[in-house]
KOLTI-678227 format. One line per 5 residues: number of its first residue (from 1); for each residue y, z, x negated of N, C-alpha, C. Coordinates in steps of 0.02 Angstrom, whole numbers, plus 32768, in hexadecimal, padded with zeros to 4 digits. Atoms other than C-alpha are relative to their C-alpha. Layout:
<sites>
NUM	Y:Z:X:Y:Z:X:Y:Z:X | ...
</sites>
This chain:
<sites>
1	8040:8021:7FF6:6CF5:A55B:6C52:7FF3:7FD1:7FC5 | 8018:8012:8037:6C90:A4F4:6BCC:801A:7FB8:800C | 7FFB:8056:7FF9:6CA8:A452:6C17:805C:7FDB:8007 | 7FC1:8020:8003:6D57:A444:6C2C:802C:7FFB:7FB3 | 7FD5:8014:8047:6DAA:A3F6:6B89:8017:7FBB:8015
6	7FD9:802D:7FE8:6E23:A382:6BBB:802D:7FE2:7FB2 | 7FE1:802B:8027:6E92:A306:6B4D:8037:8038:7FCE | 7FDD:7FDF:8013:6F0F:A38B:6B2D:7FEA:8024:7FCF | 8031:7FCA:8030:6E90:A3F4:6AC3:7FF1:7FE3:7FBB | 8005:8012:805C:6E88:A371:6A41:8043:8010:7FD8
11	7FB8:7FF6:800D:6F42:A390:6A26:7FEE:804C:7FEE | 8005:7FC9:801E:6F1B:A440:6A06:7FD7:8005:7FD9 | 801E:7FFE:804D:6E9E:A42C:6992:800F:7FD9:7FD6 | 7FBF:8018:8037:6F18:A3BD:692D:8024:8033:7FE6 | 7FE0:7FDA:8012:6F94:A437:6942:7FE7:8037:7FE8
16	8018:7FD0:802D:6F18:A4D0:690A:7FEC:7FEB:7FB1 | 8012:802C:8047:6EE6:A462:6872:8039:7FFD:7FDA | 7FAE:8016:8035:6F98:A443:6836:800D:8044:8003 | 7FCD:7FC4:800E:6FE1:A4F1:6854:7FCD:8036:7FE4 | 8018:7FD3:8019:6F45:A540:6817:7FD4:8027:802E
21	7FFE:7FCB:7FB7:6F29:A5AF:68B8:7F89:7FFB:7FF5 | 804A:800D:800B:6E5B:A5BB:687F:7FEB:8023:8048 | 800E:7FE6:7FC5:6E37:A63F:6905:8006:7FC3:8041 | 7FFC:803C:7FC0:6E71:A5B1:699B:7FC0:7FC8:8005 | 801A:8034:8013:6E2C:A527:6940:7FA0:800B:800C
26	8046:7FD5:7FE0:6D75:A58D:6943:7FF2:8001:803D | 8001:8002:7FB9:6D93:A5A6:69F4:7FF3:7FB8:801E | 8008:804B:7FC7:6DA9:A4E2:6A2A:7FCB:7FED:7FD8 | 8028:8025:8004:6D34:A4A9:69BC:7FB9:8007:8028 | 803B:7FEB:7FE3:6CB2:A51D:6A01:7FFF:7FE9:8040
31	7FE3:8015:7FBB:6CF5:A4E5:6AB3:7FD1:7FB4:800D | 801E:804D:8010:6CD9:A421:6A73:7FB4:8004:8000 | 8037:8012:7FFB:6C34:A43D:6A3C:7FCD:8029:8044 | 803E:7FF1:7FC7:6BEB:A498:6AD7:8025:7FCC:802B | 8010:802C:7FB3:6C28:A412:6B4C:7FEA:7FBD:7FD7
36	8029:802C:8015:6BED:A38A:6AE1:7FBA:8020:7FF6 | 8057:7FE0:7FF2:6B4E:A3F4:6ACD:7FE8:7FEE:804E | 800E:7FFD:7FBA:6B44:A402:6B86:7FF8:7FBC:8036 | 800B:8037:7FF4:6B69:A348:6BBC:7FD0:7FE3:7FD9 | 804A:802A:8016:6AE6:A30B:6B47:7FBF:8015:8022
41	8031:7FD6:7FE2:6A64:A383:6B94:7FFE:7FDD:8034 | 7FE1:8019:7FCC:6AA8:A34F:6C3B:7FD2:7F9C:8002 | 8019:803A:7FFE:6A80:A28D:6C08:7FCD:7FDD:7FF0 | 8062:7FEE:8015:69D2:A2B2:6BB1:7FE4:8006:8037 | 8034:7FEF:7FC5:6999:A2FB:6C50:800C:7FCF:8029
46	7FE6:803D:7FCB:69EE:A271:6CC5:7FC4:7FB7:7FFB | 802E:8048:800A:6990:A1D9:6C5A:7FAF:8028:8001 | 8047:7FFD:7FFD:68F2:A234:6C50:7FDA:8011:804E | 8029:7FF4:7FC6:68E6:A260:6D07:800E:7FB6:8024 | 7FFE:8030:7FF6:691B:A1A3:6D1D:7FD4:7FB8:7FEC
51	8033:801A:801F:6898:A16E:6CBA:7FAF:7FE7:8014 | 8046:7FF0:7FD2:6816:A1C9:6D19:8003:7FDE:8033 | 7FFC:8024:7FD2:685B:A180:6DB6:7FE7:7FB6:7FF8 | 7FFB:803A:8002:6857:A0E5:6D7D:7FAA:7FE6:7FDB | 803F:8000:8011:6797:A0F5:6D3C:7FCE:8006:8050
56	800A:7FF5:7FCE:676B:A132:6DDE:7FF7:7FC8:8040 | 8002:803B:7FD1:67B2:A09D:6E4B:7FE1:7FDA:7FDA | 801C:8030:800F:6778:A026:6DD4:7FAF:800B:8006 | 8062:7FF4:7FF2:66B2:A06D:6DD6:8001:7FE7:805A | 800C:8021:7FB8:66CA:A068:6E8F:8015:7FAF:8002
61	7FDE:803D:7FF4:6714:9FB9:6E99:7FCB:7FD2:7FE0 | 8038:801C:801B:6686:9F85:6E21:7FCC:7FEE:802B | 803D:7FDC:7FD4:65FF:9FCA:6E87:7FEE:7FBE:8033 | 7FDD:802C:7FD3:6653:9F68:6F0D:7FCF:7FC0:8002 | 8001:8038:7FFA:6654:9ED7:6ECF:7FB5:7FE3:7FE8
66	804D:801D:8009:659D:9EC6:6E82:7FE5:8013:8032 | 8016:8000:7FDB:656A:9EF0:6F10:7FF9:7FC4:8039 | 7FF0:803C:7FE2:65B9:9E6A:6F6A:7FEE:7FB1:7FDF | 8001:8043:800F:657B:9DEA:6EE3:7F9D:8004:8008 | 803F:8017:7FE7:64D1:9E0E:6F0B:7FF3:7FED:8040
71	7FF8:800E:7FB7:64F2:9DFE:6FC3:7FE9:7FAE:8006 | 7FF7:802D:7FFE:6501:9D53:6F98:8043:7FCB:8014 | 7FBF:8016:7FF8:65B3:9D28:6FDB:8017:7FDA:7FD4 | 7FE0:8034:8033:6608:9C8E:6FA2:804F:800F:7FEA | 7FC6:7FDD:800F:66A7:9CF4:6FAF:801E:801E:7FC5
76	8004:7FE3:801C:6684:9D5B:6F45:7FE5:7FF0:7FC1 | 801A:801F:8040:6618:9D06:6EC1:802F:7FE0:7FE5 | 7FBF:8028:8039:66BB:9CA2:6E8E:7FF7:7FC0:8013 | 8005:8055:7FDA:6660:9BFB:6EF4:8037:7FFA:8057 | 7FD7:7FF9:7FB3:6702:9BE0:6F80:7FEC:7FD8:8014
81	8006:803A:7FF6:66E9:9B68:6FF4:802B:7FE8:8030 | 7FD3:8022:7FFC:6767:9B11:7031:7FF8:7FD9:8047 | 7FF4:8030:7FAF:6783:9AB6:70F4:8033:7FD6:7FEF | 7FC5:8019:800B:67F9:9A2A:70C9:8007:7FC8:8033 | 800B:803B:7FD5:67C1:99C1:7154:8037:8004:8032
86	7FC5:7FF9:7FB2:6842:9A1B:71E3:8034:7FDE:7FF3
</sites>
C-alpha cells in the first residue's frame, strides 16, 4: 500500500544509496513520494473544507448577531447592565 512507509524505510534507502541497489532505491523513493503526495492532498482538502465550514458558521453567526443589534438589546449591543444592589 502507498501509505505505509514506516521509519525502517529510511534505513533502506540509506542502505540502497550506499550499496548502490538503484532498482530498490527507485522503488522507495517512488513509495516516499506517493504517500507524501497523498498526505498533502489529504491536508489541502481537510483545510479547505474547514475553511468553508468555518465561512459558513461565521455568515450565520453574523446574520445573528446584526440582527440582534437592531433588535435593540443591551446584551447584545456591548451596553451590560449590571444589578449590584442584591
Amino acid at each position: 500500500m502507498c501509505l505505509t512507509f514506516e521509519n525502517m524505510e529510511w534505513g533502506d534507502i540509506g542502505k540502497a544509496l550506499v550499496t548502490k541497489d538503484w532498482g530498490r532505491m527507485k522503488g522507495l523513493v517512488i513509495r516516499f513520494a506517493c504517500a507524501t503526495t497523498t498526505l498533502a492532498l489529504l491536508n489541502a482538502t481537510l483545510k479547505y473544507y474547514i475553511s468553508t465550514l468555518r465561512e459558513q458558521v461565521g455568515g450565520a453567526r453574523d446574520a445573528h448577531t446584526r440582527a440582534d443589534w437592531g433588535a435593540g438589546d443591551a446584551h447584545t449591543s456591548g451596553r451590560r447592565t449590571h444589578n449590584t444592589s442584591a
